[in-house]
N, C-alpha and C positions, 0 to 999 in steps of 0.2 A: 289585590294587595298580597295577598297569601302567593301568587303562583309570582310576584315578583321575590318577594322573599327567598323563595324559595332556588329562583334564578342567581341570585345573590350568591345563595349560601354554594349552588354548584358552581359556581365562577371560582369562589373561592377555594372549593377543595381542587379543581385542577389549576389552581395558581400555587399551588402550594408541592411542590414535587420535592423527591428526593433523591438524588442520584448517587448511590455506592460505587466508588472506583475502586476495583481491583488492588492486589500489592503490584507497584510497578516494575518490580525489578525481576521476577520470572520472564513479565514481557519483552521486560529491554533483551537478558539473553537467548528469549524465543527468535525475538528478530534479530539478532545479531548470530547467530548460527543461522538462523534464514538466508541471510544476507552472503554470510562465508558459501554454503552448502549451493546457491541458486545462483550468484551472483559471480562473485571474486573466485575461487576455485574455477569455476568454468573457463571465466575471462581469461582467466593465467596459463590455463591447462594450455585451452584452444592455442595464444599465442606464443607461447613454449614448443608444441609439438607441431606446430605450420610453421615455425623456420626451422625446425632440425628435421623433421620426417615429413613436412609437405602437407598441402591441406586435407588433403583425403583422409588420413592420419587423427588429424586436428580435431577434424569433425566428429567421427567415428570415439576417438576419446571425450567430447563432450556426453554423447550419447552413452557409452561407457559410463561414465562417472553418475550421471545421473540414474543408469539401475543402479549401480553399486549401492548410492546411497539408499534408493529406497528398498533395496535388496537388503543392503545391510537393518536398516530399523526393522523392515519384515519379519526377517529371521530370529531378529532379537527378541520380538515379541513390544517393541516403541508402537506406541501411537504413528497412524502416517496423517499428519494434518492436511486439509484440503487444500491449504496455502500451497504446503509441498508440491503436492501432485498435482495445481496445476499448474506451480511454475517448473515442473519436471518434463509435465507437458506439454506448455508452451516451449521450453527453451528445448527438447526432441522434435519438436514440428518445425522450429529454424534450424538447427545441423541438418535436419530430416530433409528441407528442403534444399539448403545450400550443397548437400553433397549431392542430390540427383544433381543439382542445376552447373555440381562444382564453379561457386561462385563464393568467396567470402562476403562480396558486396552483398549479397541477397542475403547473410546472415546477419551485418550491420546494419543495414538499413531497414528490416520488419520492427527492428523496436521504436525504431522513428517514427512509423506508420502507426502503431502500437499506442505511441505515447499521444501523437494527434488523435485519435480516436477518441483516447481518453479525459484531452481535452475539452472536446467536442461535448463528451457524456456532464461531465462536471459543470462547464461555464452553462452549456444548455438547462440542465436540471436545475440549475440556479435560476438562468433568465424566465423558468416558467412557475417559477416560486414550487418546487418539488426538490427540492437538494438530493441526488443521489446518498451524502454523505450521513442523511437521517437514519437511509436501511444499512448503508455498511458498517454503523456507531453499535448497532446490537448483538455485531459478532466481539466486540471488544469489554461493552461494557454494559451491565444488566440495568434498561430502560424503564420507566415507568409508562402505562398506558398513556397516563393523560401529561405526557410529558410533551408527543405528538400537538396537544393543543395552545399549547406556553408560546406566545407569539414571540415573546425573547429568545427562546429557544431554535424557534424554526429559524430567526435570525438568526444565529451564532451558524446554524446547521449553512445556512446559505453560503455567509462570508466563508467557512472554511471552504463548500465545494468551489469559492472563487478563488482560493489560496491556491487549493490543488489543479485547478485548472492554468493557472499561470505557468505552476511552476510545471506541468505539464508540456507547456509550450515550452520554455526557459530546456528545458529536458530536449526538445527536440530540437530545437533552435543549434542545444550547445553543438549535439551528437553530429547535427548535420556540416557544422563550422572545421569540428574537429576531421569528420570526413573527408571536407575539402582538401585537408591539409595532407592527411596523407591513410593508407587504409589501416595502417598499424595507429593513428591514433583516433582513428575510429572506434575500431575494436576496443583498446581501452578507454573509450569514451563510458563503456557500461559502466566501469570502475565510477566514474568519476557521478554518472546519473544514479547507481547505488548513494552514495555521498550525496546527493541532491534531496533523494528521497527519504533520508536518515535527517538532513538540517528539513524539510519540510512537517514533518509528523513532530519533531521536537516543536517546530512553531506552531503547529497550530493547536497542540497540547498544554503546552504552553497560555496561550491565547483563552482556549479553552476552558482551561482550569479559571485562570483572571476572572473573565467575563461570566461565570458563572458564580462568583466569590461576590459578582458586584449583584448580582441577577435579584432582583427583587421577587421575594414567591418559591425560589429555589435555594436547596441546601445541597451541598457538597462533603460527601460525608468521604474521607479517606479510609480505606483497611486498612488497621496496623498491621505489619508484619509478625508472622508467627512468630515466637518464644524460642529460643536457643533450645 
């Protein structure tokens, strides 16, 4: 009787979690300079400088652009966030390869590959009830241990890595449609899977927030925003 009791009363302190969000608006313009600095500036650079000075050019100013920036935070004394460096790194390893191979094709199409992978990682970690999207929620928002054992929770966690697994595909599907059509709307295809990935984290934050406001057991506690 005692060790049921007792079962009881631990059910109920890991039913009961709390989860403190962040203030949102530093992260909207973390990512949104993420976005400009990794994404759109590249994209623009690249197809600006391949029809006036040629791909060799093109390339070599992507990789350009991306010391500058993290040359620039360096010197400044900025934080260089691991986000940064390793989309600095990934997108130096496509110029990097496209100019040996001088091939634009081979710079548009790794993110294709890129993005199946990640569908791959997502829809799978779902299908074996492990949601990748559990361990990547701890770089954004401070978790509680027995948050892990809230059967509601590890739901919410799944549906979204099935969110981002779609729209993973959706991502590659588009890039690859746009390809066909011609290599210049390939290229800015990134443009357009930046925008994908910006309407996908509003939904499933969105979502998020909802289904945890309905969560029986959990509380959603907002930070206000600092004081003028």
């Amino acid at each position: 009787m005692t060790e049921l009791v007792h079962d009881k009363r631990h059910e109920r302190l890991h039913d009961n979690v709390v989860i403190e969000l962040g203030r949102l608006r530093p992260q909207i313009v973390r990512g949104a300079r993420m976005f400009i600095e990794s994404v759109a500036v590249p994209t623009l650079l690249l197809f600006a400088v391949m029809h006036t000075a040629g791909l060799m050019w093109g390339l070599i100013s992507v990789i350009g652009w991306c010391a500058l920036t993290i040359g620039v935070r360096w010197i400044r004394g900025y934080p260089l966030p691991g986000t940064l460096l390793l989309c600095a790194g990934m997108l130096c390893g496509r110029a990097g390869l496209a100019l040996v191979l001088s091939s634009a094709l081979v710079y548009v199409v790794q993110p294709v590959f890129g993005s199946i992978l990640m569908a791959l990682l997502f829809l799978g970690s779902a299908a074996i009830g492990k949601p990748v999207t559990m361990r990547l929620a701890r770089d954004f928002v401070a978790l509680p241990a027995q948050l892990f054992h809230h059967k509601g929770m590890r739901r919410l966690f799944t549906q979204v890595a099935i969110v981002w697994g779609v729209s993973r595909v959706l991502d590659a599907g588009m890039s690859l449609g746009m390809l066909h059509i011609s290599l210049d709307l390939g290229l800015l295809s990134r443009l357009f899977s930046g925008g994908l990935t910006v309407l996908t984290i509003a939904v499933c934050v969105a979502w998020g927030i909802r289904a945890m406001r309905r969560m029986p057991g959990v509380t959603l506690r907002l930070r206000p925003s600092a004081a003028a």
